[in-house]
C-alpha positions as CSV (number, residue, x, y, z in Angstrom):
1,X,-29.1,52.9,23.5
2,X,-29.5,52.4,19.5
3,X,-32.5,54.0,18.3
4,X,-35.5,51.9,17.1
5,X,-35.0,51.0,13.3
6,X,-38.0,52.4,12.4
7,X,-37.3,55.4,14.1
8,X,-33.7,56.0,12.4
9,X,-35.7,55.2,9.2
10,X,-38.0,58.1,9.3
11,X,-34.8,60.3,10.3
12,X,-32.5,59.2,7.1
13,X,-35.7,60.0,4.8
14,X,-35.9,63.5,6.6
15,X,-32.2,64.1,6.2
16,X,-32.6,63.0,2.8
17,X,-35.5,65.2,1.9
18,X,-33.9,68.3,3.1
19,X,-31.0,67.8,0.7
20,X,-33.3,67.2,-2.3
21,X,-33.2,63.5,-2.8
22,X,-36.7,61.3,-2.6
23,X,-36.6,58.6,-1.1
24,X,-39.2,55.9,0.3
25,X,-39.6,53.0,2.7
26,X,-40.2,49.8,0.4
27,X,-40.4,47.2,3.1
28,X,-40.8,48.0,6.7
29,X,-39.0,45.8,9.0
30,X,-39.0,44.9,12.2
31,X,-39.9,48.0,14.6
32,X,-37.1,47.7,17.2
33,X,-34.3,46.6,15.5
34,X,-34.7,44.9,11.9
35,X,-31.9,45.6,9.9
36,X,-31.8,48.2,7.1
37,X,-30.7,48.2,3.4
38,X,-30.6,51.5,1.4
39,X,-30.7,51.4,-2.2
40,X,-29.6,54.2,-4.1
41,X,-31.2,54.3,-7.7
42,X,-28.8,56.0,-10.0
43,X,-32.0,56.8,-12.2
44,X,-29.5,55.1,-15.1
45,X,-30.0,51.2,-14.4
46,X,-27.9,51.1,-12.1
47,X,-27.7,51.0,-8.3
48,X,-25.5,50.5,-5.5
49,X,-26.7,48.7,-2.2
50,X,-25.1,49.9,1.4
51,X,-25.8,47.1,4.1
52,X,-25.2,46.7,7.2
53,X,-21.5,46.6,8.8
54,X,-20.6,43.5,10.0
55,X,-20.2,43.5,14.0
56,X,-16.5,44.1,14.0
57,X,-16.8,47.3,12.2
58,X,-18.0,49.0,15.0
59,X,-16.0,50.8,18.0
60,X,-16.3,50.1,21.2
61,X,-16.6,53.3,22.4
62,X,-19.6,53.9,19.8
63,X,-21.4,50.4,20.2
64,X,-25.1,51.6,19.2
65,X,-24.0,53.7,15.9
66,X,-25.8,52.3,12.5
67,X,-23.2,51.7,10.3
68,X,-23.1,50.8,6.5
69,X,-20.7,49.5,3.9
70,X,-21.1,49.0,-0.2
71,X,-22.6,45.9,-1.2
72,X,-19.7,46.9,-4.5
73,X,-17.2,49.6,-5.1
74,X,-18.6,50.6,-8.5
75,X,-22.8,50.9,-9.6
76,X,-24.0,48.0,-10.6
77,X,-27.2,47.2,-12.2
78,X,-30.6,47.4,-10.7
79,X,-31.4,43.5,-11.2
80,X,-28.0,42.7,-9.3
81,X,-29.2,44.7,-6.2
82,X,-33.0,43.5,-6.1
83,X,-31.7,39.7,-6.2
84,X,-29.2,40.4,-3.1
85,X,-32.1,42.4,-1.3
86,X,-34.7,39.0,-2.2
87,X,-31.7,36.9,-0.6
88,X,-31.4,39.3,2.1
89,X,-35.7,38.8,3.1
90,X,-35.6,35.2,2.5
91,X,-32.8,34.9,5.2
92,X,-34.1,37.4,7.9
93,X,-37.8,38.6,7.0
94,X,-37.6,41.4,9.6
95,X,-35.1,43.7,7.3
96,X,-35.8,47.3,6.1
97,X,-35.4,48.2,2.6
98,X,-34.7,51.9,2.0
99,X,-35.1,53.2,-1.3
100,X,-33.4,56.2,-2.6
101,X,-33.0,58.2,-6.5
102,X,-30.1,60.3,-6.7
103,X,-27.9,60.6,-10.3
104,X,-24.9,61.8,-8.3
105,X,-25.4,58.6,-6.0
106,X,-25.6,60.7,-2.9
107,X,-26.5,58.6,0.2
108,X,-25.7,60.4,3.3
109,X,-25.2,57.5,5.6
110,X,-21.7,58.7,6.9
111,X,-23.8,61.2,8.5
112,X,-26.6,59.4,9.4
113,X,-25.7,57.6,13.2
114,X,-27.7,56.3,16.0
């Protein structure tokens, strides 16, 4: 069973707090299973955005994990993420943004499952 989004939320933040990096809920989604988007603020203009995998991404031994791909390979700048993230609420208003500030771009979601 997948953990409730808002749940897995409040766990990333923890995960990220322990390692030294703030971060903060910017719009809370749907409780049970809204989608989430994590920004990671470079703290230099630039961002990069990890979204949800699409549905083939995902094992079938490990149906219920959370997992994320780059919106780009490379930062981009801030502007370029907030207009994918306003695309992103006008299509499904139920989504989670995540925001995070690291300069070394650090965003721990290859350890962050359920």
């Amino acid at each position: 069973m997948r953990l409730k989004s808002s749940i897995w939320v409040s766990a990333y933040l923890r995960r990220c707090q322990t390692e030294g990096v703030f971060g903060a809920v910017r719009r809370r989604g749907a409780e049970e299973a809204g989608a989430v988007f994590v920004k990671v603020a470079l703290l230099d203009g630039n961002a990069m955005l990890y979204t949800p995998a699409p549905q083939t991404a995902y094992e079938d031994s490990r149906p219920f994990d959370r997992i994320f791909v780059p919106m780009t390979k490379e930062p981009v700048p801030e502007s370029s993420v907030e207009q994918r993230l306003a695309k992103e609420i006008r299509f499904d208003p139920d989504v989670w943004v995540v925001e995070t500030e690291d300069k070394a771009g650090r965003h721990f979601l290859d350890l962050a499952k359920g």
